[in-house]
N, C-alpha and C positions, 0 to 999 in steps of 0.2 A: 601567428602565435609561435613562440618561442619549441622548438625541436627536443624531445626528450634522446637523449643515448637512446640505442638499440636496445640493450642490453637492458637498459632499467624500464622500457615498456614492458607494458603488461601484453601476453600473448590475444589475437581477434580470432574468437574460437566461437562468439557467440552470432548465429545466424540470425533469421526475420523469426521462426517459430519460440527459439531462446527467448528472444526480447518480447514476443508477444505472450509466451507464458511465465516469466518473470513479474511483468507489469501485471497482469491477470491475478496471478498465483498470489501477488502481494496484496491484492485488494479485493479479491472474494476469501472473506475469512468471518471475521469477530461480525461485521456488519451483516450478513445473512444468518447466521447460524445463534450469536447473543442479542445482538441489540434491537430487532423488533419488537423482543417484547418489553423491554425498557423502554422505549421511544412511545409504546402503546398507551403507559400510563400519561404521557404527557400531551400525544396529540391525537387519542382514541386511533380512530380508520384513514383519518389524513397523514398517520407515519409512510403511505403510498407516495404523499403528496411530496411529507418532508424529503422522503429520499431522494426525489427527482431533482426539487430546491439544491439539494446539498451539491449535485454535480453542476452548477451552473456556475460557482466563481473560481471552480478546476480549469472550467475550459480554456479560459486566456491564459491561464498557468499554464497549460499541460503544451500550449501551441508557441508559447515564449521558450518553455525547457528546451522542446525538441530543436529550436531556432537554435537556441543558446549548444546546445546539445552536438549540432553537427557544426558546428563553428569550434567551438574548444571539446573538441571530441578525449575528454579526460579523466582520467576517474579524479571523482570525488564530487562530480553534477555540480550541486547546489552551489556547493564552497566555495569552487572552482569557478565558477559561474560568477558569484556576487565579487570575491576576490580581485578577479582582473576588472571588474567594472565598476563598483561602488569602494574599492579598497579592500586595502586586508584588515582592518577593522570587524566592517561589517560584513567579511566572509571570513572571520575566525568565529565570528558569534553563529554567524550560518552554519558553518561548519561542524560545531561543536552541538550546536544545537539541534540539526536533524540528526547527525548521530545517536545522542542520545534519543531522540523520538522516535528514531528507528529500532533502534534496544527496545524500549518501553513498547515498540507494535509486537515487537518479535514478542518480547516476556508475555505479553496481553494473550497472545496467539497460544501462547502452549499451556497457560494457566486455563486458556478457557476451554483447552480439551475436555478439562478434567468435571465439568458439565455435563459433557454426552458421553466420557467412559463413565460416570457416576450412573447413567442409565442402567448400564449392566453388572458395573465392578463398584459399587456403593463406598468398599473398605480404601480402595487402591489409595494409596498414596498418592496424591496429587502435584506434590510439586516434586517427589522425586521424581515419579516421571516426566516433568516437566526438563529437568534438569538434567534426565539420563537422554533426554530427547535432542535436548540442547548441544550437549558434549558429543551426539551421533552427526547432526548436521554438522556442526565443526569441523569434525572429522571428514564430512565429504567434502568441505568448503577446500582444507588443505588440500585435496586432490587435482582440484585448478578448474577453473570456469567451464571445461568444458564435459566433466562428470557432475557438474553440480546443475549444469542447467539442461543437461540430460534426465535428472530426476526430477526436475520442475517441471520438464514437458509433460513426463509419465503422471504427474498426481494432479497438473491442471486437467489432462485430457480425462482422467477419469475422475473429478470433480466436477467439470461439464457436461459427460453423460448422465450422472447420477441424477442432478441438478433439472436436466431437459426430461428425465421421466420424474422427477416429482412435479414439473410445472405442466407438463401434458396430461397426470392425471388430476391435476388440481383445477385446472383454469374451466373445464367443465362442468365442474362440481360446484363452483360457486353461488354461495347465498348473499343477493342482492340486499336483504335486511340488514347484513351485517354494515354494509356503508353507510345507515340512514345515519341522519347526522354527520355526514363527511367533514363541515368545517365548522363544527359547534365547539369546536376548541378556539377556533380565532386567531387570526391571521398573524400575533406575533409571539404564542405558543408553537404554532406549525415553522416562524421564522427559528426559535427555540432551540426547537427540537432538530431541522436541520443542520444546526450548528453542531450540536448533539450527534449525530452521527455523519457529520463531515469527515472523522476519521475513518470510516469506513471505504474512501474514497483515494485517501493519501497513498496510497502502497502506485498508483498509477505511472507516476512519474517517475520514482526511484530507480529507474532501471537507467537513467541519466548518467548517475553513479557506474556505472560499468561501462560507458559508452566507449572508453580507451581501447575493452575487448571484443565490440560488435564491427563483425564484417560489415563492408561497402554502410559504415551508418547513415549517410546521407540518404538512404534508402531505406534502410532496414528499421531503423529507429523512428521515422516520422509513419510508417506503415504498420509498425508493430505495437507503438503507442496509442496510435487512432484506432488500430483494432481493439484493443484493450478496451479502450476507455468506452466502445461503442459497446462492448459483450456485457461491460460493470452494469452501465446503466439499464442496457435490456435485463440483465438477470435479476438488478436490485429491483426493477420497476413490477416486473412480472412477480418475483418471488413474495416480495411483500404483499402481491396483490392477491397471489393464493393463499397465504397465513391469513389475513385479516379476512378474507373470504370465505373460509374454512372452518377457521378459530372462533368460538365465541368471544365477544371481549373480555368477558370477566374473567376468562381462560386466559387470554392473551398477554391481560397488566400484569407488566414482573414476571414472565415465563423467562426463566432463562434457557431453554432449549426450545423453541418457539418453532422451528423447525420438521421437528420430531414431533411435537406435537401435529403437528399438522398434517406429517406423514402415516400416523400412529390412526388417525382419523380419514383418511385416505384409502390407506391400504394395510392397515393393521400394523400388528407387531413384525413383520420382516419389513415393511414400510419404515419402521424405527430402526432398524437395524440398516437396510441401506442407507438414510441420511446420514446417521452416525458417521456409517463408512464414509460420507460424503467430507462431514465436516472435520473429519482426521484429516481427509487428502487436503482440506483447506487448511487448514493450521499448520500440518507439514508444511504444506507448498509457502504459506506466508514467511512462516520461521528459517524457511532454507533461503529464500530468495531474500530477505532480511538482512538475514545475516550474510549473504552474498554482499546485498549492497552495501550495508554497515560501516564492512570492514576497509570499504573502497577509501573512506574519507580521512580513516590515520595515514596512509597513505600517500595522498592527495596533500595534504596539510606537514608532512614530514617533509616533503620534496621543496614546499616555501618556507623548512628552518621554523616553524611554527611548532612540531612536536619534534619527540627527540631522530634521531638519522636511523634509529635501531628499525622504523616504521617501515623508511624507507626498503628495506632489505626484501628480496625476492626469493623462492630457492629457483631450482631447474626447471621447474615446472611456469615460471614467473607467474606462481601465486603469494600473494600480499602476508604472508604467514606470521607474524607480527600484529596485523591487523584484526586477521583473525580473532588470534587467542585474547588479544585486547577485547574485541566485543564477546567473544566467548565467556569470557572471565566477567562482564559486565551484566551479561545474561544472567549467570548460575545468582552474581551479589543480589541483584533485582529479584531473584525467583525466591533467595533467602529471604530476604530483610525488608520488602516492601511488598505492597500492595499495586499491581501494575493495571488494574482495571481500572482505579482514581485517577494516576499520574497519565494513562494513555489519554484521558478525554480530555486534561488542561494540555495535553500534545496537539490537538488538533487546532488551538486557539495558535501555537505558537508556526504548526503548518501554515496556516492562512494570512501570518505574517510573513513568512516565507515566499510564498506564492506572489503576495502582492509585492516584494521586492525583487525577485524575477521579472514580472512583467517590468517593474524600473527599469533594471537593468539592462532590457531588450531599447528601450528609449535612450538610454546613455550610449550605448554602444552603437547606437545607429546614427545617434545625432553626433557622438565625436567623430565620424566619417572615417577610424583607423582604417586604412588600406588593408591589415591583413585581417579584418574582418570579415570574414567571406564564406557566411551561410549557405550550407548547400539546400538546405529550407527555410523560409520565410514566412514568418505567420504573418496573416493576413489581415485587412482591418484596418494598417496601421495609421495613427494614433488611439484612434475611439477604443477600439477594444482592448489594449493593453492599458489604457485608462481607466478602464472600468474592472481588467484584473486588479488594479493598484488601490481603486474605492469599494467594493464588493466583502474581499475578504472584513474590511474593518465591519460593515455592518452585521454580518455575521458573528464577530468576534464581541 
């Protein structure tokens, strides 16, 4: 693959724990903390089930990126990805398009704080602070990858402790009544509903997008993404398992802090105030690591003359600083003048088009036999299971 100048690389400041609380940090947020109880209405006590479903047509994705990932080790992942392998075509639409889904997670992320501050601050302003929250990450974004994934460590690691004591005094405490009827919604309501909170899952791979700044990545990126993806599905699995076991249903449909609810019932009112705590460190961590990855793809996309050269530009620090304020500024418009809870869940439909053209891509690139192809990881499987990333995602969709 073609050599960037010194000078216009991006600096490798991000280690195995960065990438593994990056990937994390973007994908324990809205799906633990909003969406069970929305999912409730639709598939009662099997929203356990749906969540599990939903990580199943990630995984040929998640083991195609990371392939893709140490071979064009670049920012801009996806783009960059489809790009050199299906065209610039269909890596401008790529391109453009997880960008903006990326925007729409972040905006999703900081509008749904305003849920669990509404627990305590009823009056607060909700998308100011959204938007004053927005303009803070920014701000540490321009300080360069290696201050911004210092604070990602900090708010996954105490998103994970938090998290491990409401599931230890939950998993205890469970009322087996509450599962009767587990799949009396029907097998293609729980298919549904997976599709339904498939977003909850997309933040895993995004840290592909930075791969240009992860040390040794042929290591650090396939160990840091498999970590992730293994912590997502234990915490979705477990966590839902304690809300629907806790929760009454009738409690559960349409809760939009479902969470709290279940810690408020657990262990009272500081119960609701540690989750709370919990799901700011999750919102943060999604919205900073976000917009980390975001900004990686004006970037990515300026470098093939696709946007204007202004993208391309670095300061001293060689962070993306153009990129930034581009998504920054895309943030604040979304937190204005749209509703970003509707527009994230038509984002997951367009994720799983994504996904399923990644694993392509991994087939194109293998079967044109380029010589300077040369993945330092290899997903496994190959054909079957990158055929089945490619058909998966559509029935979902």
């Amino acid at each position: 693959m073609a050599e960037l100048n010194k000078e216009k690389r991006l600096r490798k400041e991000l280690g195995l724990l960065d990438v593994y609380a990056i990937a994390t940090g973007t994908t324990l947020s809205a799906g633990i903390f909003l969406l069970p109880g929305l999912a409730a209405v639709q598939a009662g006590p099997a929203l356990v089930l749906a969540y599990l479903l939903a990580a199943v047509p990630l995984i040929p994705a998640m083991f195609c990126v990371v392939e893709l990932a140490t071979a064009m080790p670049r920012a801009g992942g996806v783009y960059y990805f489809l790009d050199r392998s299906l065209g610039p075509g269909v890596g401008t639409i790529g391109g453009l398009g997880t960008w903006i889904a990326l925007i729409l997670k972040v905006a999703f992320a900081l509008v749904g704080m305003g849920a669990y501050i509404g627990l305590f601050v009823p009056s607060v302003p909700i998308k100011t602070v959204a938007i004053g929250l927005a303009l803070v990450l920014g701000a540490v974004n321009l300080l360069g990858a290696k201050k911004s994934g210092k604070l990602q460590v900090l708010l996954v690691l105490g998103l994970l402790a938090i998290l491990g004591i409401f599931m230890g005094g939950g998993l205890p405490r469970l009322n087996g009544q509450h599962f009767e009827g587990f799949l009396d919604a029907g097998l293609a309501t729980i298919l549904s509903t997976a599709g339904f909170v498939y977003i909850s899952y997309v933040g895993v791979t995004k840290v592909a997008s930075l791969s240009e700044e992860v040390k040794d990545p042929e290591r650090n990126l396939p160990l840091g993404v498999f970590l992730a993806l293994g912590t997502s599905i234990l915490f979705y699995g477990l966590i839902t398992t304690v809300i629907v076991g806790v929760v009454p249903m009738e409690s559960l449909k349409g809760n939009l802090t479902p969470v709290a609810e279940a810690a408020g019932i657990l262990f009272g009112r500081w119960g609701v105030a540690m989750v709370s705590a919990a799901a700011l460190f999750a919102f943060v961590s999604v919205a900073n690591a976000g917009t980390m990855s975001a900004s990686r793809y004006p970037l990515a996309m300026s470098r093939d003359r696709l946007l204007p050269r202004v993208f391309r530009q670095l300061n001293r620090k060689k962070t993306p600083v153009p990129g930034i304020l581009a998504t920054m500024t895309i943030i604040v418009v979304v937190l204005l003048l749209l509703d970003p809870a509707k527009i994230a869940k038509l984002a997951s439909a367009f994720q799983l088009l994504m996904f399923a053209l990644v694993c392509l891509a991994v087939i194109v690139m293998r079967e044109s036999r380029i010589e300077a192809y040369d993945p330092g990881y290899r997903s496994p499987f190959y054909p079957w299971m990158h055929l089945v990333g490619i058909f998966l995602p559509f029935v979902f969709i």
